[in-house]
C-alpha positions in Angstrom: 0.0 0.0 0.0 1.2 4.0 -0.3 1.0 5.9 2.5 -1.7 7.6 1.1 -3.5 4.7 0.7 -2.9 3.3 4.5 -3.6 6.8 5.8 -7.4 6.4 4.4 -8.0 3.4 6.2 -9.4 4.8 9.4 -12.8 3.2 10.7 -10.9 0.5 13.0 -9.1 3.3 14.5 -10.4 4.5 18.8 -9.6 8.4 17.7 -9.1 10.5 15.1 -6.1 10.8 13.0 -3.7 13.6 14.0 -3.8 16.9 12.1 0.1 17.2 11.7 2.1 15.9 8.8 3.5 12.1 9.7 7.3 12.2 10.6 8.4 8.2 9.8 7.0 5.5 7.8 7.9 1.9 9.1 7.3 -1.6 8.6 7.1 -4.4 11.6 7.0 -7.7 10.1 6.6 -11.4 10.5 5.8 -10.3 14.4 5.8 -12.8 17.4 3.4 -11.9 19.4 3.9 -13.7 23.3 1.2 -12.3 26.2 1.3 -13.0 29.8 -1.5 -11.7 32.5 0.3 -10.0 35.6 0.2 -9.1 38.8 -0.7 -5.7 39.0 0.9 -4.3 42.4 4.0 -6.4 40.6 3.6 -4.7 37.5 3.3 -1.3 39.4 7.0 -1.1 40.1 8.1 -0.7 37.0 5.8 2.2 35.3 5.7 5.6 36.3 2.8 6.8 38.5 2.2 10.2 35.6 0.6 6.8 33.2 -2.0 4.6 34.4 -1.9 0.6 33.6 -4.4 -0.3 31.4 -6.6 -3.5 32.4 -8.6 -5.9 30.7 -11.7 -7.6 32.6 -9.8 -6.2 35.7 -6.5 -7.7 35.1 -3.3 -6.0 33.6 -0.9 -7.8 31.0 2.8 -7.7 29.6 3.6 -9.0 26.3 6.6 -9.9 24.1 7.4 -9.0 20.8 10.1 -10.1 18.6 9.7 -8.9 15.1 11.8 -7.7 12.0 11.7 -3.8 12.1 11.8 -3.0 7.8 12.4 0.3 5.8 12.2 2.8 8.1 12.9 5.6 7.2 12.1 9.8 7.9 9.2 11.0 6.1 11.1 13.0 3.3 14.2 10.5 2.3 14.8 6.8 1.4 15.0 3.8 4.2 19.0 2.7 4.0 18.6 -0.8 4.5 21.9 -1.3 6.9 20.6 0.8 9.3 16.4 0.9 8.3 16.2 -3.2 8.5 17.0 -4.7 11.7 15.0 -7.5 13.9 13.8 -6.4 17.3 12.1 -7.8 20.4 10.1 -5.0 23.0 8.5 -5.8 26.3 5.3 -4.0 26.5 2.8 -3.2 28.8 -0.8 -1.6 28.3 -1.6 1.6 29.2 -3.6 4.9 29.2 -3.1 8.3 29.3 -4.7 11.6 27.8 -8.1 9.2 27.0 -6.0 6.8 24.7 -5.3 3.2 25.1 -1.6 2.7 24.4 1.6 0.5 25.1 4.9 1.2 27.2 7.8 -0.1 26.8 9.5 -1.9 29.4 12.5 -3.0 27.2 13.7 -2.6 23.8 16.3 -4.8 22.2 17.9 -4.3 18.3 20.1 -6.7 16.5 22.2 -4.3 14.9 24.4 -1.6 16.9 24.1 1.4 14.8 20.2 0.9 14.7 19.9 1.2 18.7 21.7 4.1 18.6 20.6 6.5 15.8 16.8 5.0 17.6 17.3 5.6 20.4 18.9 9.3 19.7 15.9 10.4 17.7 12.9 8.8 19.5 14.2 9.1 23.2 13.0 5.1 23.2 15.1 3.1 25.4 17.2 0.6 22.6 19.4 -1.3 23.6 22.0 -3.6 20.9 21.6 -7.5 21.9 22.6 -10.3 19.7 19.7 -11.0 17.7 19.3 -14.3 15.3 16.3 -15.1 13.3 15.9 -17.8 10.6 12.2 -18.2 9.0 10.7 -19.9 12.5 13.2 -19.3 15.0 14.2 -16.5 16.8 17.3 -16.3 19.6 18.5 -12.9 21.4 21.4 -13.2 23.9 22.2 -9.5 26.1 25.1 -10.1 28.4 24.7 -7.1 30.3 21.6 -7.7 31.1 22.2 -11.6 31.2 18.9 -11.5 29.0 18.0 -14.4 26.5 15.3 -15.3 24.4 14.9 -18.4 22.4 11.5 -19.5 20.2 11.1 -22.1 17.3 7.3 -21.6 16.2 4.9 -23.1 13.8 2.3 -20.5 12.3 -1.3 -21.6 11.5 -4.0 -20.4 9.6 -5.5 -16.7 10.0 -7.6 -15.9 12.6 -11.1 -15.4 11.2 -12.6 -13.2 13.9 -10.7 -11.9 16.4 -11.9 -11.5 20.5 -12.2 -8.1 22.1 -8.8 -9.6 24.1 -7.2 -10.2 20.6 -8.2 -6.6 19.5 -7.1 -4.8 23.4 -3.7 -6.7 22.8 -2.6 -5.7 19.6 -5.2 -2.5 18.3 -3.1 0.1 20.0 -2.4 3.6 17.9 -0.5 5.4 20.9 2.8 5.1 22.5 3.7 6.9 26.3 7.5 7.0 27.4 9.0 8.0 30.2 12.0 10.5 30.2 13.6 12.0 33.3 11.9 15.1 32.6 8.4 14.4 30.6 6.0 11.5 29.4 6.8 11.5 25.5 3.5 10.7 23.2 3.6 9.0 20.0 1.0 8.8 17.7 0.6 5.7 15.7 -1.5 4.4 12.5 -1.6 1.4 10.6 -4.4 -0.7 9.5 -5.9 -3.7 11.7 -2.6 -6.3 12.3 -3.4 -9.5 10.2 -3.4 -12.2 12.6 -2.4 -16.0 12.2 -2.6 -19.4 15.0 1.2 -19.8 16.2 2.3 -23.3 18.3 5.4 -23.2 20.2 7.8 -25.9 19.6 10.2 -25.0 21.7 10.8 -21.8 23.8 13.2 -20.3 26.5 12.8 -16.6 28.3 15.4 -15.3 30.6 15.1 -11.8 31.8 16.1 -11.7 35.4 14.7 -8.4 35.5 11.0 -9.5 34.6 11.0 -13.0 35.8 7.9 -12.7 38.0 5.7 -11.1 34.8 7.3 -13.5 31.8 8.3 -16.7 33.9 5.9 -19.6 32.6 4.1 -20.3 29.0 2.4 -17.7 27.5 -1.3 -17.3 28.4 -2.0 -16.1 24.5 0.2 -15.8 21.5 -0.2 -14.6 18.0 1.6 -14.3 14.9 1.6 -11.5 12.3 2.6 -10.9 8.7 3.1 -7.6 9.6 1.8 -4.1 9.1 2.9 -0.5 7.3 3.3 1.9 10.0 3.0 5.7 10.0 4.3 7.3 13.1 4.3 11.3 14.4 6.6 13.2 16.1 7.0 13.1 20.0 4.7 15.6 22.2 6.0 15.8 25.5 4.3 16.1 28.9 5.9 17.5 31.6 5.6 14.5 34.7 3.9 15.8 37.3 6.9 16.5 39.9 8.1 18.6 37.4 5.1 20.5 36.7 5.1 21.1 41.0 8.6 22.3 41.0 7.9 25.0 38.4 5.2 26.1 40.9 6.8 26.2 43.6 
């Protein structure tokens, strides 16, 4: 699809579009999609109190992501495939904030070095370079700082014919909120509805020390995508509350 094309498809989306001109175009592809339902006083500890966690039927929920991030690439120039095309896993929770739904990033790991850090420069998102190995139905991460690894060998299914209002709360979400030391940062998101297959785990190994009382048995629901086009806006910040009382006082 063009942008143009993608940017007309709007009736599955919870708001309206925004009024400014898009910043990046992106593509997530061939996405692993691994969800786990939490603890939420657990959970608490590691999102800031200026964002509210998001629940579903009560309950809050984390989920993994390991994906091939494709032709990204600034709204006005080409994608550069050594540093556009890289394959990337995020640890998300669900969240709201300003009356929209959206996801926060509790990790973000890039298999190529350059990648994390041009990212990580421009969107303030916190990348970080780990080993990252994928072959057609396997994926494998290793981070030895963070003595993180992630191993999956999959088999994908056929597509998912109608999707539940858990599928939808999981994967619908067109709004990003991350934490900086000074503000909240917003992110707009559109793409159309994720096309969404069966997966079966073959075999499948998750070490995050960090997380290992939120991602510490089998996944409660998994997914797997094709992919989607993405069209992204630039950052709004929102100054966290403390700061907002210190300018007060």
């Amino acid at each position: 699809m063009t942008t143009q094309e993608i940017l007309n498809i709007t009736e599955h989306r919870p708001w309206k579009m925004p009024t400014e001109k898009w910043k990046f175009y992106q593509e997530w592809n061939n996405a692993v999609f691994l969800h786990w339902q939490v603890d939420l006083q657990e959970l608490q500890t590691l999102v800031p109190t200026d964002i509210e966690i998001d629940l579903f039927d009560g309950k809050p929920w984390v989920s993994l992501v390991a994906f091939t991030m494709e032709k990204i690439r600034p709204r006005i120039l080409p994608h550069f495939s050594p540093i556009s095309d890289f394959d990337e896993i995020n640890i998300r929770t669900y969240v709201k904030k300003n009356n929209k739904a959206g996801v926060y990033f509790l990790s973000i790991e890039g298999g190529t070095q350059i990648s994390c850090k041009i990212a990580k420069t421009l969107s303030e998102l916190p990348y970080r370079y780990s080993k990252i190995q994928r072959q057609k139905t396997l994926y494998h991460s290793e981070n030895g700082q963070f003595n993180d690894r992630f191993f999956i060998k999959y088999k994908t299914g056929i597509e998912l014919e109608e999707k539940t209002d858990l599928d939808k709360w999981l994967t619908e979400r067109y709004a990003l909120f991350q934490d900086t030391k000074t503000s909240i940062n917003e992110y707009e998101i559109h793409h159309i509805e994720w096309p969404t297959y069966q997966v079966d785990i073959e075999e499948i190994e998750i070490e995050y020390p960090r997380f290992k009382k939120l991602l510490n048995n089998m996944p409660d629901r998994k997914h797997y995508s094709t992919g989607v086009q993405v069209i992204t806006w630039d950052k709004k910040r929102i100054k966290k509350r403390a700061e907002i009382a210190l300018n007060t006082n």
